[in-house]
C-alpha positions in Angstrom: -33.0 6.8 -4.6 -32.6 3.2 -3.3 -34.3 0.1 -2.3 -33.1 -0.9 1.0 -35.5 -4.3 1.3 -33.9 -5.5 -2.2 -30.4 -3.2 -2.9 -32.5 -2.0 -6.1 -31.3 1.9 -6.9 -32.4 4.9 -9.2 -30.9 7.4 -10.9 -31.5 10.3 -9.1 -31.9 12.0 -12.6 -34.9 10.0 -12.9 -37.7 12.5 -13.2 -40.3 10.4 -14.3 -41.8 7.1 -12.9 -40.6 5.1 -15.6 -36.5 4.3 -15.1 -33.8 1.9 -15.0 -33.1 0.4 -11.8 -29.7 -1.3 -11.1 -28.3 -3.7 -7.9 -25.0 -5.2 -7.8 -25.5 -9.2 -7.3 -21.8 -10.6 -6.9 -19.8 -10.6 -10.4 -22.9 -9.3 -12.2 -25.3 -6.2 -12.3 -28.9 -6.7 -12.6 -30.7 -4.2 -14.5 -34.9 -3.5 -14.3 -37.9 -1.3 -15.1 -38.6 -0.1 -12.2 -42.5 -0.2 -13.5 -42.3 -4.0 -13.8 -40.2 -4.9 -10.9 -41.5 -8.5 -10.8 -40.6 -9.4 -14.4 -37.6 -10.3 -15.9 -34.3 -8.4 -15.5 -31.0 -8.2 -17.6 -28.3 -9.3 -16.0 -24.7 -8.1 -17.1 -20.9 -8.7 -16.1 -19.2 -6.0 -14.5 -16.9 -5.7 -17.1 -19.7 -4.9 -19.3 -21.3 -2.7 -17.2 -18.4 -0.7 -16.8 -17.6 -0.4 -20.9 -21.3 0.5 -20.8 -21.1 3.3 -18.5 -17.8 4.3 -20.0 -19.8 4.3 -23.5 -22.5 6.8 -21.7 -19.9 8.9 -20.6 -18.4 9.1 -24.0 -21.8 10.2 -25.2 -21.8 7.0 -27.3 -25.6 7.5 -27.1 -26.6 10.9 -27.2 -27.8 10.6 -30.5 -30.9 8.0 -29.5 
């Protein structure tokens, strides 16, 4: 699911209300709850983004 007014998207695993949002803001990736969307966000390098997601894929984190 996506935010056209703000480029903000959701997992479309996300089957509760409370989830990560992402959008793409030149060299960086902001990251939110979409609960809170008015308070602060993370924001991250893409290269860190992608070793992130590689690290998901990896299953890095399936132990949390």
């Amino acid at each position: 699911m996506n935010d056209t007014t703000t480029g903000w998207y959701k997992s479309s695993f996300c089957e509760s209300s409370s989830c990560l949002e992402a959008a793409s803001a030149g060299e960086h990736i902001l990251v939110r709850n979409n609960t809170q969307p008015g308070e602060r966000h993370l924001q991250i390098d893409r290269g860190g983004w992608n070793v992130f997601l590689d690290d998901i894929v990896k299953g890095r984190f399936s132990n949390l």
